[in-house]
C-alpha positions in Angstrom: 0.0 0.0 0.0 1.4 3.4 -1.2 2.2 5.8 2.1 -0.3 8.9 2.5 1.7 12.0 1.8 2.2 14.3 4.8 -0.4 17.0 5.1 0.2 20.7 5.9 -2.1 22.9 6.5 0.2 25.9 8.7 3.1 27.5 7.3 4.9 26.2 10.2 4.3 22.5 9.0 4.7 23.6 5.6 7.9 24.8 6.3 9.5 21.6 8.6 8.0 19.2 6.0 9.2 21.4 2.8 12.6 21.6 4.7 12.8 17.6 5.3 12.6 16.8 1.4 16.2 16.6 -0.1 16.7 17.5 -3.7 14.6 18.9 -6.3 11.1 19.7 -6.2 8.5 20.0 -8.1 4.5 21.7 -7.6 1.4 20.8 -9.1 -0.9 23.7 -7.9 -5.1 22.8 -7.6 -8.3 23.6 -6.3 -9.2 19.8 -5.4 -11.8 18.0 -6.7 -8.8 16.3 -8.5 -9.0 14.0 -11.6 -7.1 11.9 -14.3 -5.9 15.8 -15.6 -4.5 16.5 -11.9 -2.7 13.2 -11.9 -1.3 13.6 -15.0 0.7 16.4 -14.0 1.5 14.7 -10.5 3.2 12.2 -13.1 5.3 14.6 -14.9 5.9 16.5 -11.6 7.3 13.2 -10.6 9.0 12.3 -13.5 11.1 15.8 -13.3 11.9 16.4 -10.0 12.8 14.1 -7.0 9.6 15.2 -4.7 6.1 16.5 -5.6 4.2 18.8 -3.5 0.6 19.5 -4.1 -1.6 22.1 -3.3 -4.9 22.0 -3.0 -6.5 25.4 -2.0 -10.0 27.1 -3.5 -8.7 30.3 -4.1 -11.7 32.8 -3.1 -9.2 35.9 -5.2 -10.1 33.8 -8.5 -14.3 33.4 -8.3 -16.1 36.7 -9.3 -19.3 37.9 -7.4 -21.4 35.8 -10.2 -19.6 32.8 -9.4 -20.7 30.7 -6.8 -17.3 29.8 -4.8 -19.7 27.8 -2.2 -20.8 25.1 -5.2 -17.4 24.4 -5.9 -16.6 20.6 -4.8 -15.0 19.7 -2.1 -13.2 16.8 -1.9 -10.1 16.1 0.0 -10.8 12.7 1.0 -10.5 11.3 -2.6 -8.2 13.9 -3.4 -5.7 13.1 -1.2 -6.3 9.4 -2.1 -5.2 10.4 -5.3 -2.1 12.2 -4.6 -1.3 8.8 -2.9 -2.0 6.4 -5.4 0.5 9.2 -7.8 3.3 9.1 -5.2 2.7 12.8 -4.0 4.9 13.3 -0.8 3.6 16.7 0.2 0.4 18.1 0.7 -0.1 21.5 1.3 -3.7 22.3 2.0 -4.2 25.8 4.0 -7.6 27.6 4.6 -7.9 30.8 3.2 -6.8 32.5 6.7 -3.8 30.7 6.2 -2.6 32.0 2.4 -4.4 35.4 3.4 -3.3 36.4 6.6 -4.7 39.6 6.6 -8.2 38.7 4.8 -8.7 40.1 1.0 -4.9 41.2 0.1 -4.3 44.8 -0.1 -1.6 44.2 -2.7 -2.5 41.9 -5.5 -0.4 41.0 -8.5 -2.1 42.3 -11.9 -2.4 40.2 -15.3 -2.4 43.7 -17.3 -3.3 44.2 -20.9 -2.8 40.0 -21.2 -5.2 39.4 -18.4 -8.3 41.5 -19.9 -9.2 39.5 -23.1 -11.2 36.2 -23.6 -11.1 34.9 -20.3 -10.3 38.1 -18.3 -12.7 39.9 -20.6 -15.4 37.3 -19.1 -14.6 37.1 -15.8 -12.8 40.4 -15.0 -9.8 40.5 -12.2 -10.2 36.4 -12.6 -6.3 36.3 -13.0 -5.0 39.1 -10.7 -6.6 36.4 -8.1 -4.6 33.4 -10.2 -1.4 35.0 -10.0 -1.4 36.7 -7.0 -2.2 32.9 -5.9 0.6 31.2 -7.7 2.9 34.1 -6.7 2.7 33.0 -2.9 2.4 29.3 -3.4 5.5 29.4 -5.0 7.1 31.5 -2.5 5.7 29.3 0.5 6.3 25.8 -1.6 9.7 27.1 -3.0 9.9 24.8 -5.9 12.6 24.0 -8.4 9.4 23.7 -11.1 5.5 24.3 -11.0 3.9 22.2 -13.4 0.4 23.7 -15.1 -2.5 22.2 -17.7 -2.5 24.0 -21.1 -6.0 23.2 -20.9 -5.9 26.6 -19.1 -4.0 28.3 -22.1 -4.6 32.0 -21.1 -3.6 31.1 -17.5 -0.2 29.0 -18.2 0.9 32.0 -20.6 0.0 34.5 -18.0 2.4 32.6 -15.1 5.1 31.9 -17.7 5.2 35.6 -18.0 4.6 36.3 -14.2 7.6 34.0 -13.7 10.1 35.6 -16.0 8.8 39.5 -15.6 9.1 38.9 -11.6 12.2 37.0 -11.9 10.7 33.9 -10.0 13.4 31.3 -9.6 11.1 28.2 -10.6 10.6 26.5 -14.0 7.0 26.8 -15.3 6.8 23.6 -17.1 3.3 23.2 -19.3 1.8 19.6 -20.0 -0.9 18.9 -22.8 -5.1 18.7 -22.3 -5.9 15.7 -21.0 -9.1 14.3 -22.0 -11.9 11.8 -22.2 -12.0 9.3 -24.4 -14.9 11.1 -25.8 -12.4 14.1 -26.8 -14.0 16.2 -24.0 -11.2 18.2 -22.2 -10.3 16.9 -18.2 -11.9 19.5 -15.7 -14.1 19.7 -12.2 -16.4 21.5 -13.5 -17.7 18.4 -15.9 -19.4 17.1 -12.5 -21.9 19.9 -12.7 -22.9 18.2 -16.1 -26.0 16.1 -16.5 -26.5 13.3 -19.0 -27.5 15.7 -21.8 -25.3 19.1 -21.1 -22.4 16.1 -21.2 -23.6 15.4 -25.3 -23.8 19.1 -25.6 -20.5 20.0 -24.6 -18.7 17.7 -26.7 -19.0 20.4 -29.3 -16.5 21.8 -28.1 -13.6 19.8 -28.8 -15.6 18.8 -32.3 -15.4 22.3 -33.1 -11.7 22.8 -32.7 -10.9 19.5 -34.4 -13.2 20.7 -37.1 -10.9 24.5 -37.3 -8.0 22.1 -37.5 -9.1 19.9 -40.4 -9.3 23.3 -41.9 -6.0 24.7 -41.3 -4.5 24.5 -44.1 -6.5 27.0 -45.9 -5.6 29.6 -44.0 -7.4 31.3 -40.8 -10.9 32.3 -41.6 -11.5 28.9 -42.9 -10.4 27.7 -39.3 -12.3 29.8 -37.8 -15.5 29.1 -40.5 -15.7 25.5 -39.7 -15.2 25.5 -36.4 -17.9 28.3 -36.2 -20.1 26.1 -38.6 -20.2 23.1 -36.0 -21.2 25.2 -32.6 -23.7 27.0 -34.6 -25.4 23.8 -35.2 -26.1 23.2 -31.5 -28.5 25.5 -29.7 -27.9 24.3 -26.5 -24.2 25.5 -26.3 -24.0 29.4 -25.8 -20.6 30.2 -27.2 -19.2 33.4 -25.4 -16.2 33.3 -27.6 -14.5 31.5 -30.2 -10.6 33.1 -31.6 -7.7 32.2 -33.3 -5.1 33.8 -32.1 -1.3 34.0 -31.3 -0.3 32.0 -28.8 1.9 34.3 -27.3 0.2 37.8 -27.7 -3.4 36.5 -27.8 -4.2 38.8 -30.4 -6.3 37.6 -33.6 -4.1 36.6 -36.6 -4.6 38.3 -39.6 -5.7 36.4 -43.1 -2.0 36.2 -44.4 -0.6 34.5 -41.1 1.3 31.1 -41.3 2.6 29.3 -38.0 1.9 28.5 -34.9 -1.8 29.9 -33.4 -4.1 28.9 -30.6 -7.9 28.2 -31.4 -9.6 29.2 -28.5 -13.6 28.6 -27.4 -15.7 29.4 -24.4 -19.6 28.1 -24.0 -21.8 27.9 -21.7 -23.4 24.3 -21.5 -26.6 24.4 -19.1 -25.5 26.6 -15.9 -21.5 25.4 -16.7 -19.1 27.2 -18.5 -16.5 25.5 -20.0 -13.0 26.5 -22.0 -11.1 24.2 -24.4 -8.1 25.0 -27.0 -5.7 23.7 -29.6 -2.7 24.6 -31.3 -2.7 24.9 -34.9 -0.3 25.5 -37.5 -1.8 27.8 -39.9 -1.5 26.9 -43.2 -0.1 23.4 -42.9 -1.9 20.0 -42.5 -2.4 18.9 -38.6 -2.8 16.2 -36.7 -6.8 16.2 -36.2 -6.4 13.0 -33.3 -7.3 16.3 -31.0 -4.4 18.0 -31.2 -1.9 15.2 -30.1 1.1 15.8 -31.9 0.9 19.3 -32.5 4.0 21.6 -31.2 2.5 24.4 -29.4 4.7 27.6 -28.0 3.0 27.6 -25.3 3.7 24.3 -24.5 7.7 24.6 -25.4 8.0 28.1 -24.3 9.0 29.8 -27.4 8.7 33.1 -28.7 7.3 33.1 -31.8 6.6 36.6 -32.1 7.0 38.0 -35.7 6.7 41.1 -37.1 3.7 43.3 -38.0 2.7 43.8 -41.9 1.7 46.4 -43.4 -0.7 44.4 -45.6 
């Protein structure tokens, strides 16, 4: 029987566990409610480093006043069953009094012009909370490497930034969607699905395997077909659907080639879900759901290039 990882929820036990662990270590930040997506990093994590450390913390900072933070599930039992089963030596799970020692934070870090679109566009100061989070976790955790979903695209490119603006001495290491077998992406927020939101949202990833089949012709005929198949279902209430550049997140323009991320948000029933993929403009891609794929924002490059005139 695999041991139970020691739990912390003080920064004093933090601190004499974090200090006890030799060698390099690696983070997988969560919320709990943890599932095949959060074990997959807890494998990479473990794969790269010599000890994990999880977090699992609900980050009030990151719900706005139309999200309900008190539906969210909770779940440590099974979640720390799972960090067991993965091998997970640490445990850091702290109330909010803990991480926020003073209540709502006076000083928060900000996303800027980055955190504002799509998702911060939707959910606005959403990822001033996530980074002012991660900011202190990795400060209190003091990791070698913090490993992050791209399922969370906008997010992962936002701490990869955070990390190298604020000269954070950790790796930000990115691993791919992981998903159903049914193509829909890994995340908590599927429990909130019943039988028929669950058909519904499948459109999603249909949609940006559709945009991908289509990449080859250039980017409004990614954009058309994926369009073409979420139009088709009433039930799913798109709130955005973008190609853009995966490390400016602004649209491409019609005579861009490369790398790009095709981005979609819906609501399905009272759930709102994300998915993305990377695509390579103008070339044929991999349609298996993006597997194979190189994405910049999973290798960290800059792929910047520069503005036309035309």
């Amino acid at each position: 029987m695999d041991a139970e990882p020691v739990v912390a929820r003080t920064r004093a036990e933090l601190d004499a566990a974090r200090d006890r662990l030799g060698g390099t270590v690696a983070v997988v930040m969560t919320m709990g409610a943890l599932h095949e997506g959060h074990a997959t990093l807890m494998r990479r994590a473990r794969e790269s480093a010599d000890h994990v450390v999880a977090t699992i913390f609900l980050n009030p900072l990151q719900f706005g006043p139309k999200e309900d933070l008190a539906k969210y599930p909770r779940t440590f039992d099974a979640d720390l069953e799972l960090c067991t089963r993965e091998g997970v030596d640490l445990v850091f799970a702290p109330g909010p009094g803990v991480v926020y020692q003073d209540g709502d934070p006076g000083v928060r870090v900000s996303a800027g012009r980055l955190g504002e679109v799509l998702e911060g566009h939707s959910r606005p100061g959403h990822f001033d909370g996530v980074l002012t989070v991660v900011a202190k976790l990795l400060h209190l955790v003091r990791p070698h490497r913090a490993l992050f979903g791209q399922k969370d695209a906008q997010q992962l490119l936002l701490i990869r930034r955070m990390a190298r603006d604020l000269d954070f001495r950790c790796e930000i290491v990115a691993v791919s969607t992981v998903r159903e077998p049914d193509g829909l992406a890994m995340s908590s927020r599927n429990t909130y699905l019943n039988a028929l939101d669950r058909e519904v949202a499948l459109t999603l990833p249909r949609a940006l395997q559709a945009g991908l089949a289509a990449a080859i012709e250039g980017p409004s005929a990614v954009r058309r077909a994926a369009r073409e198949v979420l139009v088709r279902e009433p039930l799913c209430i798109v709130d955005y659907l973008v190609l853009v550049h995966p490390e400016t997140l602004e649209n491409v323009p019609e005579w861009y080639r490369g790398e790009a991320l095709l981005a979609v948000a819906a609501r399905v029933g009272t759930t709102r879900l994300i998915d993305n993929m990377p695509v390579l403009v103008g070339q044929a891609n991999d349609t298996a759901l993006g597997v194979g794929v190189p994405s910049a924002i999973t290798a960290g490059a800059d792929t910047r290039r520069p503005v036309r005139d035309h």
